[in-house]
FIKOLZA-1660 file (N, C-alpha, C; in steps of 0.1 Angstrom, whole numbers, plus 5000, padded with zeros to 4 digits):
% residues 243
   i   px   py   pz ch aa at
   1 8954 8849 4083  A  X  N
   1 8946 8838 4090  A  X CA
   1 8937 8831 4080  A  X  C
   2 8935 8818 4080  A  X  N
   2 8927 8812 4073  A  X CA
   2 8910 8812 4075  A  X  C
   3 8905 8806 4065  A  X  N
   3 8889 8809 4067  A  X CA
   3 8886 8802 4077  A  X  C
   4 8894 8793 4082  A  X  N
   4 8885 8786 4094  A  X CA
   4 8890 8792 4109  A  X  C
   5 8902 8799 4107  A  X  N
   5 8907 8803 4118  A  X CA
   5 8896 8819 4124  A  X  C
   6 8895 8823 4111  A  X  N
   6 8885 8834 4111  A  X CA
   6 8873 8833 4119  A  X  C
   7 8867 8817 4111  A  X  N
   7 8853 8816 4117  A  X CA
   7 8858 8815 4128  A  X  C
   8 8863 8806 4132  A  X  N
   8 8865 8803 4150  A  X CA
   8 8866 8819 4160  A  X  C
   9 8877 8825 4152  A  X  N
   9 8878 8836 4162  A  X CA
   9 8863 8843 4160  A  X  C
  10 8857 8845 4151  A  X  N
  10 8842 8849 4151  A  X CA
  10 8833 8846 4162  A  X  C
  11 8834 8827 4163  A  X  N
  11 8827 8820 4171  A  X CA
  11 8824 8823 4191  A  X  C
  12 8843 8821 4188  A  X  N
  12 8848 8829 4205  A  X CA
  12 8848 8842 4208  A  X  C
  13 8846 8852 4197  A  X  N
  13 8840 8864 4202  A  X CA
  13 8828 8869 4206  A  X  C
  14 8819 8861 4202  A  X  N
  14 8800 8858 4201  A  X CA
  14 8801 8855 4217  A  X  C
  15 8809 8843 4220  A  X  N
  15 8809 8838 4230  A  X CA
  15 8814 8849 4242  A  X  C
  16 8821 8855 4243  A  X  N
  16 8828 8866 4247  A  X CA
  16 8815 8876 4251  A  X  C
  17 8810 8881 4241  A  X  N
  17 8802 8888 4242  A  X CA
  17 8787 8876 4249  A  X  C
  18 8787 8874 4248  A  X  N
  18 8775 8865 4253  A  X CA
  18 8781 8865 4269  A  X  C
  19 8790 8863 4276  A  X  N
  19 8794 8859 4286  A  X CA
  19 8791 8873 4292  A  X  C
  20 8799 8880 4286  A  X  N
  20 8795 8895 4294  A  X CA
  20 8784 8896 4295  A  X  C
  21 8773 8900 4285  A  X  N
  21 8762 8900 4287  A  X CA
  21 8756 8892 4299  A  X  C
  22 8756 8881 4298  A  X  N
  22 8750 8872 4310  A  X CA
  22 8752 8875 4321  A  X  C
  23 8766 8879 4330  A  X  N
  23 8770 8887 4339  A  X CA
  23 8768 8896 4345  A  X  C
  24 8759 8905 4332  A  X  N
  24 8753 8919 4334  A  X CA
  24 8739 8915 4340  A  X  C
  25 8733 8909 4333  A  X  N
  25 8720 8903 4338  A  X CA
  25 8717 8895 4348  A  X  C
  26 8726 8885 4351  A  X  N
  26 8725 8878 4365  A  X CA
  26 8726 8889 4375  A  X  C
  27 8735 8901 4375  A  X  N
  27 8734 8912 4386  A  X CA
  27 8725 8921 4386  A  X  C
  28 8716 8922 4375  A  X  N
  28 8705 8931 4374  A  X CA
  28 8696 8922 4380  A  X  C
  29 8694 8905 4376  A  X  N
  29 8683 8898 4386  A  X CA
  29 8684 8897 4399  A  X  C
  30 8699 8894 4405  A  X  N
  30 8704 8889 4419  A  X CA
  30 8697 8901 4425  A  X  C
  31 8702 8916 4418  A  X  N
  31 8698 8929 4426  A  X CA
  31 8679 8928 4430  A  X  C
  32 8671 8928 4420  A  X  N
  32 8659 8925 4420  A  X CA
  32 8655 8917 4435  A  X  C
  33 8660 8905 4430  A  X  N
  33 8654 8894 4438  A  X CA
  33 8663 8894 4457  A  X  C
  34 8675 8902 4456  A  X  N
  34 8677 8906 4466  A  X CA
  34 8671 8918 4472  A  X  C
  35 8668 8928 4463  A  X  N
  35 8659 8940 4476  A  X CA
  35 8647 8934 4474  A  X  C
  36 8640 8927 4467  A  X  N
  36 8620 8922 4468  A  X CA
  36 8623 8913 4477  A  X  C
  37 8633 8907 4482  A  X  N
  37 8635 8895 4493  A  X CA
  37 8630 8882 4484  A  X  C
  38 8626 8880 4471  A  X  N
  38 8622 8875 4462  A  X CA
  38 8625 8859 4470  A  X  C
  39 8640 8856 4477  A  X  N
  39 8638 8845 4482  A  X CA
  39 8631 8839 4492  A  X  C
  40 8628 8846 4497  A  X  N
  40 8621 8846 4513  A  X CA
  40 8610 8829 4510  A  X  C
  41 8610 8829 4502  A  X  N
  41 8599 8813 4503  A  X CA
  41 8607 8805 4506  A  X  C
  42 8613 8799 4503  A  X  N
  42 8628 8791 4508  A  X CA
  42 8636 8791 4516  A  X  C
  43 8641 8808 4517  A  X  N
  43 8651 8804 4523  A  X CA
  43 8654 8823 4528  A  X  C
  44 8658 8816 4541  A  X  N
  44 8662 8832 4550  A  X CA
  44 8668 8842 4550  A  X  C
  45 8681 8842 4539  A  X  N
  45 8690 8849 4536  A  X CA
  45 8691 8853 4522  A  X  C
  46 8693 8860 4517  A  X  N
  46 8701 8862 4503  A  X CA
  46 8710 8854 4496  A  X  C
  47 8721 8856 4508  A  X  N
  47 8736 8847 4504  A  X CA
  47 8729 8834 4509  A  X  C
  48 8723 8826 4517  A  X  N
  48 8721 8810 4515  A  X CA
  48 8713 8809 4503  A  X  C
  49 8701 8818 4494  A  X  N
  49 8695 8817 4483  A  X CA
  49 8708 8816 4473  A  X  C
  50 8715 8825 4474  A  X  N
  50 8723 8826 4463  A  X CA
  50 8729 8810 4461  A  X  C
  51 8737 8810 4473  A  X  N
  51 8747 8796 4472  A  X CA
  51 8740 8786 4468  A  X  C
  52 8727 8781 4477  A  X  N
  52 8721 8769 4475  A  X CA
  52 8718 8768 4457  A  X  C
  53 8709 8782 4453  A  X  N
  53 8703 8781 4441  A  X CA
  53 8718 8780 4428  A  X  C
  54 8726 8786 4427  A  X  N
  54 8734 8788 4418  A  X CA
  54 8746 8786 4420  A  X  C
  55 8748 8784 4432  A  X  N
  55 8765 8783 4436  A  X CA
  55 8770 8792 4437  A  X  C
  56 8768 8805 4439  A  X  N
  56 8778 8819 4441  A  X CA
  56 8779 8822 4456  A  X  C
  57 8795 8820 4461  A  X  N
  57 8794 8823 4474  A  X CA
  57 8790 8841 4473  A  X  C
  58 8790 8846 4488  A  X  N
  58 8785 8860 4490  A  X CA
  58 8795 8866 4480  A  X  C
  59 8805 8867 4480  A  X  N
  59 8815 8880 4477  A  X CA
  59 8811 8875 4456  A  X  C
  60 8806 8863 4451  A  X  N
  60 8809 8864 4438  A  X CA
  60 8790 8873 4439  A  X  C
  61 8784 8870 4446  A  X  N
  61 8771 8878 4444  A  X CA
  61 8768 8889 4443  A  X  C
  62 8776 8895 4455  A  X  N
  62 8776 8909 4454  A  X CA
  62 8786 8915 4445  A  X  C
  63 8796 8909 4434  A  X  N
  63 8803 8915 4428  A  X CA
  63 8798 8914 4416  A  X  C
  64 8788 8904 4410  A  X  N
  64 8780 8908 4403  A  X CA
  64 8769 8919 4400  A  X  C
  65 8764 8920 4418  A  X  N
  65 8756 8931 4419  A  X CA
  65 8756 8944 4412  A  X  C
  66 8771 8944 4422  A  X  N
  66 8783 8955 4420  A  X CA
  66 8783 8961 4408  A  X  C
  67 8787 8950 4398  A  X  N
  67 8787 8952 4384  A  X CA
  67 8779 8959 4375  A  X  C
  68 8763 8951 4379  A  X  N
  68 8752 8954 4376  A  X CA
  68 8752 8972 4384  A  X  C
  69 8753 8974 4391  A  X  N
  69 8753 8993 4395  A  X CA
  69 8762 9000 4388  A  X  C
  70 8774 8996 4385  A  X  N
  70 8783 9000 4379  A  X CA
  70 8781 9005 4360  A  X  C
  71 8778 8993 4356  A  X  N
  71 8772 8996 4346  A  X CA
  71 8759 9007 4341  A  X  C
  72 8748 9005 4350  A  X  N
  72 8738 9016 4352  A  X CA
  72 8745 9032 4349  A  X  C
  73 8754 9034 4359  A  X  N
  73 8762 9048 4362  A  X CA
  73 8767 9049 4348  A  X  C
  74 8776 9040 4342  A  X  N
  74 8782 9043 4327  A  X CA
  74 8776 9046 4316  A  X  C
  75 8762 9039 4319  A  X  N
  75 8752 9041 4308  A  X CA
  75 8750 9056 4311  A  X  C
  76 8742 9058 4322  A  X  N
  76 8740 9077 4326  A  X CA
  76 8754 9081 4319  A  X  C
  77 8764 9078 4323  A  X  N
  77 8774 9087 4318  A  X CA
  77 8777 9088 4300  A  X  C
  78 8770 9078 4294  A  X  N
  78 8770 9077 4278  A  X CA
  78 8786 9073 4280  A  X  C
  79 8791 9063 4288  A  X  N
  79 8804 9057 4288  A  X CA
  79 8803 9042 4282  A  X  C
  80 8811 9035 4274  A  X  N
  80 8810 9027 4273  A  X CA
  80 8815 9015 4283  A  X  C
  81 8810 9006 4281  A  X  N
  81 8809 8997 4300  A  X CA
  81 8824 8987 4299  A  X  C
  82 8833 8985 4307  A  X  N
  82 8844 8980 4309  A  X CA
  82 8841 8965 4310  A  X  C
  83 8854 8954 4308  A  X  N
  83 8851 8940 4313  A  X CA
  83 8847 8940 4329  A  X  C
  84 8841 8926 4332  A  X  N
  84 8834 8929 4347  A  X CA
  84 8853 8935 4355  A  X  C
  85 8860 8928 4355  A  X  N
  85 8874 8930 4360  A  X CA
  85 8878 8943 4360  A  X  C
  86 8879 8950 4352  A  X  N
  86 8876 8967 4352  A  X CA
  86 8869 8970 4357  A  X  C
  87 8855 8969 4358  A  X  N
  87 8846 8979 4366  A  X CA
  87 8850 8976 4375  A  X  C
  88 8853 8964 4382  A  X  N
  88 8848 8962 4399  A  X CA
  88 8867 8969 4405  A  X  C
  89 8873 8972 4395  A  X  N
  89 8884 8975 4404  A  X CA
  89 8883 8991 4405  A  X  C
  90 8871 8993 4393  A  X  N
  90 8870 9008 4404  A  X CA
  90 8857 9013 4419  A  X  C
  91 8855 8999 4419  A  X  N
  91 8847 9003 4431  A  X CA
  91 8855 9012 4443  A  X  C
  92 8844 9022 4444  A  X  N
  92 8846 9029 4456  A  X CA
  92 8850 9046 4450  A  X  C
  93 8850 9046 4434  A  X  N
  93 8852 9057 4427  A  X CA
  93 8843 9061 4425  A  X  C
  94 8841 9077 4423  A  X  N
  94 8828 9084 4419  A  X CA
  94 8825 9083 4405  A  X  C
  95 8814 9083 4401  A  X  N
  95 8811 9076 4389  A  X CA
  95 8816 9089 4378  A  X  C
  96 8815 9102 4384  A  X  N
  96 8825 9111 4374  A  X CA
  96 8838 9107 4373  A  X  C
  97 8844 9105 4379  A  X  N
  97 8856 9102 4379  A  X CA
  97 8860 9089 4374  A  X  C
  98 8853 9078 4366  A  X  N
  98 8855 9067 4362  A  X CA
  98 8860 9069 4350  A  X  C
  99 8861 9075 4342  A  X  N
  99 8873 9081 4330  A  X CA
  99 8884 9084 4331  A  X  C
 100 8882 9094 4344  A  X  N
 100 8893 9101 4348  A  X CA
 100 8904 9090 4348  A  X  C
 101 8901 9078 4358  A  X  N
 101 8908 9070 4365  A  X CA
 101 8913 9061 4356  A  X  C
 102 8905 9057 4345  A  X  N
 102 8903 9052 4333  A  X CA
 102 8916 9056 4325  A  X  C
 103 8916 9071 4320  A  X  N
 103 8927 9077 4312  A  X CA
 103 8941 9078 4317  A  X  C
 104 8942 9082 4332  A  X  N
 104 8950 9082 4340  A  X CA
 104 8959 9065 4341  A  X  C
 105 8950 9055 4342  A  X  N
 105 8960 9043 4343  A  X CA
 105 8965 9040 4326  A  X  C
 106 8959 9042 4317  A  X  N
 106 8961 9040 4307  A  X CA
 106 8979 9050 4302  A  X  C
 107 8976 9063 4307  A  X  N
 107 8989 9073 4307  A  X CA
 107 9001 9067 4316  A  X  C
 108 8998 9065 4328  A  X  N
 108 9005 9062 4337  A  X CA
 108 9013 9043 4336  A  X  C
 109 9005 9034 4329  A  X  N
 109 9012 9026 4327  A  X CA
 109 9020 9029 4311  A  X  C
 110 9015 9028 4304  A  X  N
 110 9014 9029 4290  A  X CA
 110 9010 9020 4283  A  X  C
 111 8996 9014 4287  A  X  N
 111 8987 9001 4287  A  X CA
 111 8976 9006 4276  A  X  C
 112 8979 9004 4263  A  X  N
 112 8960 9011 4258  A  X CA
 112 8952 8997 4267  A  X  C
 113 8953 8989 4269  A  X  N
 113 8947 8977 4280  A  X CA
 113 8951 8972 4292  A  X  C
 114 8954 8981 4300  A  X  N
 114 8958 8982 4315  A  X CA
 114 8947 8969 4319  A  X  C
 115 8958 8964 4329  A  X  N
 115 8953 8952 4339  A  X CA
 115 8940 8952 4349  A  X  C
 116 8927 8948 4354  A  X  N
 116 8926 8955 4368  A  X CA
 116 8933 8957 4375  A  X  C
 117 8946 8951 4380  A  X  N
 117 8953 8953 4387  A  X CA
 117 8962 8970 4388  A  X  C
 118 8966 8969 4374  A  X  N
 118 8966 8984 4372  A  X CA
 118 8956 8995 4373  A  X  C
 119 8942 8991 4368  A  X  N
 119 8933 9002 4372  A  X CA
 119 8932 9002 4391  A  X  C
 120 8931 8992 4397  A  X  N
 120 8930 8991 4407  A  X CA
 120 8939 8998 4419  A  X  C
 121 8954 8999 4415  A  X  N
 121 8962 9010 4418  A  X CA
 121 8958 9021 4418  A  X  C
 122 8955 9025 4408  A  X  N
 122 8948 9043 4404  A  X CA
 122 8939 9047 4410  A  X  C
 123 8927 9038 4415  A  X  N
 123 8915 9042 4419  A  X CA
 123 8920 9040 4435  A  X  C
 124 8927 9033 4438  A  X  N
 124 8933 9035 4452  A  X CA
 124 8938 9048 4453  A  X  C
 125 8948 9054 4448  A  X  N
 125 8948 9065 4449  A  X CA
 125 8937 9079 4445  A  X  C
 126 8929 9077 4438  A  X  N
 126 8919 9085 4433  A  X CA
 126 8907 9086 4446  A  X  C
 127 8907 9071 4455  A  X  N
 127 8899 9074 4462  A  X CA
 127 8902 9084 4476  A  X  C
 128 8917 9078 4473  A  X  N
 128 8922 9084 4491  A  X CA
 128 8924 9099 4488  A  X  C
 129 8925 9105 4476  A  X  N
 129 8924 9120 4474  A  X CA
 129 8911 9122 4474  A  X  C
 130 8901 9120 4469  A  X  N
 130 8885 9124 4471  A  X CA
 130 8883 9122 4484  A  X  C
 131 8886 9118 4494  A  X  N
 131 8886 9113 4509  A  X CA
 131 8893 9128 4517  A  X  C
 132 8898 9135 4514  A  X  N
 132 8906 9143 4518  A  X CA
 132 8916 9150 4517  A  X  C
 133 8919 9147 4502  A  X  N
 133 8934 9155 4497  A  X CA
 133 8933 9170 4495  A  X  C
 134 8944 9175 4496  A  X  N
 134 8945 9190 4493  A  X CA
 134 8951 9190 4483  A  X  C
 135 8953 9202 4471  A  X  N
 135 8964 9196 4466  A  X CA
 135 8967 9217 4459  A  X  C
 136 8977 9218 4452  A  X  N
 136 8976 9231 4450  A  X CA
 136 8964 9239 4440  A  X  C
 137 8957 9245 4434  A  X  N
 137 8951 9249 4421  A  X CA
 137 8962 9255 4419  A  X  C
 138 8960 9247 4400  A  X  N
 138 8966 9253 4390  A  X CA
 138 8968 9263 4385  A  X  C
 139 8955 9273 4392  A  X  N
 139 8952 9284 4388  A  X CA
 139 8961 9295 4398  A  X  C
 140 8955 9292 4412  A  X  N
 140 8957 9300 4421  A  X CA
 140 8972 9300 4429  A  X  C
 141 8976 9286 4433  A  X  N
 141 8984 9281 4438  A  X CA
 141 8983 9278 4449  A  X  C
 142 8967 9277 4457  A  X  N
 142 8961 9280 4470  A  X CA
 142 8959 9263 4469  A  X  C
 143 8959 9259 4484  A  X  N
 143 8956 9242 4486  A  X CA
 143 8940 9244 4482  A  X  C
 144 8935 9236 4477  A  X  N
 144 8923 9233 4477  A  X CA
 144 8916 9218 4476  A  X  C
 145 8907 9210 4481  A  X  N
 145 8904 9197 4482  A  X CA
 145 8905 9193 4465  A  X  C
 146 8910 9183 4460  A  X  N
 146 8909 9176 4450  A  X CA
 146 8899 9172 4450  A  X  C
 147 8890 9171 4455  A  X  N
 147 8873 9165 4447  A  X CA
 147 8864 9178 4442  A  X  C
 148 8872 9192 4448  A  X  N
 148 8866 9207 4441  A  X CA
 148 8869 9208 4431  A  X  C
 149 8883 9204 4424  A  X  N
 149 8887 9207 4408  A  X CA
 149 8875 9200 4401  A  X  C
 150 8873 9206 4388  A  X  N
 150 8867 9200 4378  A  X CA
 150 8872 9186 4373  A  X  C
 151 8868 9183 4368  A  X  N
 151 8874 9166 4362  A  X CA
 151 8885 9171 4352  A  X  C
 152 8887 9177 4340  A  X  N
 152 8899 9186 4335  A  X CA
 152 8912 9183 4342  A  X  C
 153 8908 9191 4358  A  X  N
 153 8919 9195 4365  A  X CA
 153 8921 9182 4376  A  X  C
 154 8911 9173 4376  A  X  N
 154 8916 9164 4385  A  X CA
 154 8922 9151 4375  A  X  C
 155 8921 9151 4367  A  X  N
 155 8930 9143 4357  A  X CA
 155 8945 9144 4358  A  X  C
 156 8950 9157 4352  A  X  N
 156 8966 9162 4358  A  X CA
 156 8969 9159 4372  A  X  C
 157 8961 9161 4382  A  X  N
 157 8964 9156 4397  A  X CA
 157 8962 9148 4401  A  X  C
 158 8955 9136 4399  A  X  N
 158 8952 9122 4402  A  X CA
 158 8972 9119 4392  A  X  C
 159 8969 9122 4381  A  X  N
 159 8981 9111 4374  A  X CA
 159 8994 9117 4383  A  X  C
 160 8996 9129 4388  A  X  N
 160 9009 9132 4391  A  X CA
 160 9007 9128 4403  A  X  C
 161 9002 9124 4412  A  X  N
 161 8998 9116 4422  A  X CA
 161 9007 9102 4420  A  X  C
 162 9000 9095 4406  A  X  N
 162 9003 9085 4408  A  X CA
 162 9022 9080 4405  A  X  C
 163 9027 9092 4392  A  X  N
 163 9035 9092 4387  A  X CA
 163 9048 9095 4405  A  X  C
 164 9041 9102 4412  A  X  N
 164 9052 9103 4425  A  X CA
 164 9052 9091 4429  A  X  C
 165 9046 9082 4428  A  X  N
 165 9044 9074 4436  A  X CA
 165 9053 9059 4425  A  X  C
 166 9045 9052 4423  A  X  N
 166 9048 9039 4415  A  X CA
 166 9045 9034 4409  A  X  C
 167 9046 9028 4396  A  X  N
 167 9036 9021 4388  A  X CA
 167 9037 9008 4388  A  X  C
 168 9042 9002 4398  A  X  N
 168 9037 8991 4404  A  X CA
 168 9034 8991 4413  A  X  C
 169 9022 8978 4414  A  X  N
 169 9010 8975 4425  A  X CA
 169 9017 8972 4440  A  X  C
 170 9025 8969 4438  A  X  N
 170 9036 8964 4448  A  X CA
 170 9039 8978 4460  A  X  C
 171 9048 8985 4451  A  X  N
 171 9049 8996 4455  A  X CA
 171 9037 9010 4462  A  X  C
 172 9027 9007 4455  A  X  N
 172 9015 9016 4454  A  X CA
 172 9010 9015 4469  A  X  C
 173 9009 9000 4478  A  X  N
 173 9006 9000 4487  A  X CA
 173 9019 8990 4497  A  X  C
 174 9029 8988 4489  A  X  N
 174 9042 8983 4498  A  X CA
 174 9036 8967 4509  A  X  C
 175 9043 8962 4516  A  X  N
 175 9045 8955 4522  A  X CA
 175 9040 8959 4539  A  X  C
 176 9037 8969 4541  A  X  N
 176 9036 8973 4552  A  X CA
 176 9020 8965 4559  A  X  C
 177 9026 8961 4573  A  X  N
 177 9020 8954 4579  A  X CA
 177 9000 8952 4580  A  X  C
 178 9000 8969 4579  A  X  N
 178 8990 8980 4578  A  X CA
 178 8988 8986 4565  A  X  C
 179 8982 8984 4556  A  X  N
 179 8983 8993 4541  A  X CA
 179 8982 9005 4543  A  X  C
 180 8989 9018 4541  A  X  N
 180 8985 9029 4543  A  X CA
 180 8971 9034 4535  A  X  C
 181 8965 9033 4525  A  X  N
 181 8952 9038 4530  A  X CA
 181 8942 9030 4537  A  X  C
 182 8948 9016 4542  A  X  N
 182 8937 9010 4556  A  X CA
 182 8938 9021 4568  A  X  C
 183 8952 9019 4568  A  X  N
 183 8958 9029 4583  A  X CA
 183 8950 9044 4580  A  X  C
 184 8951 9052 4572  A  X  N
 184 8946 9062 4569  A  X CA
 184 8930 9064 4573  A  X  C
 185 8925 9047 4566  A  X  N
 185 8904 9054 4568  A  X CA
 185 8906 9050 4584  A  X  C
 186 8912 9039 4588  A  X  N
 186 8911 9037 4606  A  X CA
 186 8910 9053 4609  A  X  C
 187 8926 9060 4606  A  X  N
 187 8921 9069 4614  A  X CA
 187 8916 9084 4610  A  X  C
 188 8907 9083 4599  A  X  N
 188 8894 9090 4597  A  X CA
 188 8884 9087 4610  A  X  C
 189 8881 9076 4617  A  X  N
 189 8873 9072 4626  A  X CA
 189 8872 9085 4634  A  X  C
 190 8890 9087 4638  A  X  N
 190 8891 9095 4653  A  X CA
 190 8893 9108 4647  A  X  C
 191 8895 9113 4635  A  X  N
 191 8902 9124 4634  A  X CA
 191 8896 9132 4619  A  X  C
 192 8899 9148 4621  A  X  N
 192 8894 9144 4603  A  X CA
 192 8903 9147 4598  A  X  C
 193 8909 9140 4585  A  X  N
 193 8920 9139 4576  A  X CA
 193 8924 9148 4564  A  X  C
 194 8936 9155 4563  A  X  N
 194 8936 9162 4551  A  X CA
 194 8951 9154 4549  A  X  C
 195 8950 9155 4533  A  X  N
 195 8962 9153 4525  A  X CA
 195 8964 9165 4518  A  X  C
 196 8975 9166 4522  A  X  N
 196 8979 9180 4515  A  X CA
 196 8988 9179 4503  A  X  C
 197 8989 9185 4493  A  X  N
 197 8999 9178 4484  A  X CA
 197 9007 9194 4472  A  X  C
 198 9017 9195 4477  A  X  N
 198 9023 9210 4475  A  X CA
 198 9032 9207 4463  A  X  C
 199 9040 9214 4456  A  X  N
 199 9054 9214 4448  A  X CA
 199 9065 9206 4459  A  X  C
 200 9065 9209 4471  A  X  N
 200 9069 9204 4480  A  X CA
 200 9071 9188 4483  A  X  C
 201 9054 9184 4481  A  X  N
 201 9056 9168 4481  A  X CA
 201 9042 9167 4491  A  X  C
 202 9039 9159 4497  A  X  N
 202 9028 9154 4505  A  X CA
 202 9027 9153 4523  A  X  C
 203 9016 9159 4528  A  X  N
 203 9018 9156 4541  A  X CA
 203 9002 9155 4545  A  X  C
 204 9004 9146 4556  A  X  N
 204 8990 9139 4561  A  X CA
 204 8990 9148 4575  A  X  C
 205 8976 9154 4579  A  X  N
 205 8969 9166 4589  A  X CA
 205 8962 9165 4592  A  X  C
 206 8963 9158 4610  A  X  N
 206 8950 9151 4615  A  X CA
 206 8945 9166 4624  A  X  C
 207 8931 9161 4627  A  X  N
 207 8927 9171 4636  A  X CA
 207 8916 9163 4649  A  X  C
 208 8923 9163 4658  A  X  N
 208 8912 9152 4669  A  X CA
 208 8897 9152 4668  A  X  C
 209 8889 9141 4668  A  X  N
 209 8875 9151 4665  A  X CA
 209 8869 9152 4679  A  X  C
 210 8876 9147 4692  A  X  N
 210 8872 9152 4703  A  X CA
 210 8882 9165 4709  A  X  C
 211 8891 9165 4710  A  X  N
 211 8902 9174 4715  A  X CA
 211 8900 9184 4710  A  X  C
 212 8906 9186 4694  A  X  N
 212 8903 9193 4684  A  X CA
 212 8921 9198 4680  A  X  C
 213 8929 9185 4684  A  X  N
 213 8948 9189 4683  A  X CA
 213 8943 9187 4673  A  X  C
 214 8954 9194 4667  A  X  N
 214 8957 9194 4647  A  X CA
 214 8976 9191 4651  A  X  C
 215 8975 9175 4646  A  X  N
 215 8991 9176 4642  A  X CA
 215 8993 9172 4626  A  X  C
 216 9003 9175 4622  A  X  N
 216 9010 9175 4608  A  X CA
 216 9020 9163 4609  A  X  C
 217 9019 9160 4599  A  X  N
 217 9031 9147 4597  A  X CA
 217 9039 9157 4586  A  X  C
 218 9048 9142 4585  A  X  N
 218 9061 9155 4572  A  X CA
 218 9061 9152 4567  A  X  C
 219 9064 9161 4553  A  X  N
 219 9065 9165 4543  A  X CA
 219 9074 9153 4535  A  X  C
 220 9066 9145 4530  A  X  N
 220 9072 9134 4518  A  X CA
 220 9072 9137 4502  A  X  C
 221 9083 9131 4496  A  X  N
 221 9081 9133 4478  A  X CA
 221 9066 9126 4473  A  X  C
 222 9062 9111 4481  A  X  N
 222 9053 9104 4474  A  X CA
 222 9041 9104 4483  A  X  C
 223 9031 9103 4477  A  X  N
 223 9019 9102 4488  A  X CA
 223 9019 9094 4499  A  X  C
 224 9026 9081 4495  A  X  N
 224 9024 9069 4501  A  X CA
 224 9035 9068 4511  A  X  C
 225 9045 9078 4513  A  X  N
 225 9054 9078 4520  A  X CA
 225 9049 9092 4530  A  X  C
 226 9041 9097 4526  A  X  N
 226 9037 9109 4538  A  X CA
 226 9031 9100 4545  A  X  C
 227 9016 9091 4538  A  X  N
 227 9009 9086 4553  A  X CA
 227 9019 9075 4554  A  X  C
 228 9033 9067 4553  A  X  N
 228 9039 9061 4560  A  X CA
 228 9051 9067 4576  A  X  C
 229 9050 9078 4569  A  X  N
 229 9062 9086 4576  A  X CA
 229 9052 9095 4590  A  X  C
 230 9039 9096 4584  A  X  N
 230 9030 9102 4594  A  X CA
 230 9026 9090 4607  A  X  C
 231 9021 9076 4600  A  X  N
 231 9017 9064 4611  A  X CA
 231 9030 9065 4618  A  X  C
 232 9048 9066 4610  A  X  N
 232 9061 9061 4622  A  X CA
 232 9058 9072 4630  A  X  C
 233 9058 9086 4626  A  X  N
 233 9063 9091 4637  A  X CA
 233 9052 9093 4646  A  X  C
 234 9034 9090 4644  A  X  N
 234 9027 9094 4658  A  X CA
 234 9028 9077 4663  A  X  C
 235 9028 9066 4657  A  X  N
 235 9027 9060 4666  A  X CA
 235 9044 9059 4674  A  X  C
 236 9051 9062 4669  A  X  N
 236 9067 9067 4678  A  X CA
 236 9062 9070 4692  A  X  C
 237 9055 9086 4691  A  X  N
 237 9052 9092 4699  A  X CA
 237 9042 9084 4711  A  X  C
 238 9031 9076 4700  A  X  N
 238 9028 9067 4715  A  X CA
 238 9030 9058 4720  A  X  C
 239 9040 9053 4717  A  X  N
 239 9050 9042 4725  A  X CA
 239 9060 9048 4731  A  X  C
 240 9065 9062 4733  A  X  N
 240 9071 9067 4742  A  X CA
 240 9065 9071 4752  A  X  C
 241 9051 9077 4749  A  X  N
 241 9046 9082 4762  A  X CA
 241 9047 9079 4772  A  X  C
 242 9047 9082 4786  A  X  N
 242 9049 9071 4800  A  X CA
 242 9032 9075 4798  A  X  C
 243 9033 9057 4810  A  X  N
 243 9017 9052 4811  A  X CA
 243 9015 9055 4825  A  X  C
% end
């Protein structure tokens, strides 16, 4: 590279780094001045302060927010803090688990700089096992909830998770009219959910939370195909029912 090519790239990395920064701070102020109601002299809402004052519709405000909490958690963790595009695609992951999920997409694609899109895959699956997976211990061979293993042990089971499944985003949640983990938290509402996940392969096991029926769906190779194979065959069953 030549000396001017040098400085320039110098120039745009300053810049880089100045942009993040700024990002980080606009969501540490937004957060501020949204819980002190800081707008309240003007104006009624948050999201009309935001828009009028800066231009950020609701969803870029709170994803700044977002950001701004996110980063907090990594600092406690002595992690070093992701582009805003990384962090926010692991929302909804436990802040232990933000490496895990981290290491895991990086293995699983073979990305040393995985996409959000790619992180965003993995934390989909990382979340719907913290939500109620079973899965075997390594130790014992007994089901036990995946959010009980240590981080160690939930690294090997989040990735073989993901590796049954697909390393594209496509595949990860398919075409289905319904995404299977939407379908899934819907029906956390009515039921409580286990994901069980054996040598065998995966199966989704509801239990009514009024009744108290426990049915099993069957046994699939991929996660994503248990809770598909579980939504055909109960909702099967309730469209056959007589009314």
């Amino acid at each position: 590279m030549s000396p001017d090519e040098r400085a320039r790239l110098a120039e745009l990395e300053e810049q880089v780094l100045v942009g993040a920064s700024a990002a980080l701070l606009a969501g540490r102020a937004l957060t501020e001045i949204r819980d002190a109601r800081l707008y309240r002299g003007e104006f009624a809402s948050f999201e009309q302060y935001a828009l009028a004052r800066f231009g950020f519709s609701r969803p870029r405000a709170y994803q700044l927010i977002d950001y701004a909490a996110a980063a907090g958690e990594f600092a406690v963790l002595n992690l070093p803090l992701p582009p805003e595009r990384i962090t926010r695609a692991l929302g909804g992951v436990l802040p232990e688990d933000y490496q895990i999920v981290l290491d895991v997409t990086r293995a699983t694609t073979g990305k040393a700089h995985p996409s959000s899109a790619d992180v965003q895959a993995v934390a989909d699956v990382n979340r719907a096992m913290a939500e109620g997976a079973h899965i075997e211990h390594p130790d014992t061979g007994k089901p036990v909830p995946y959010s009980s293993l240590p981080p160690k042990q939930r690294g090997p089971a989040l990735a073989t998770a993901v590796r049954r499944g697909s390393q594209d985003r496509r595949d990860f949640q398919g075409t289905d009219d319904v995404k299977p983990v939407d379908w899934l938290d819907d029906l956390r509402s009515l039921a409580q959910v286990e994901l069980l996940g054996t040598v065998e392969g995966w199966q989704v096991i509801a239990t009514d939370r009024s009744s108290g029926e426990r049915r099993e769906g069957p046994v699939r190779k991929t996660f994503w195909d248990a809770i598909r194979h579980a939504r055909a065959m109960w909702e099967g069953e309730r469209d056959r029912a007589p009314e």
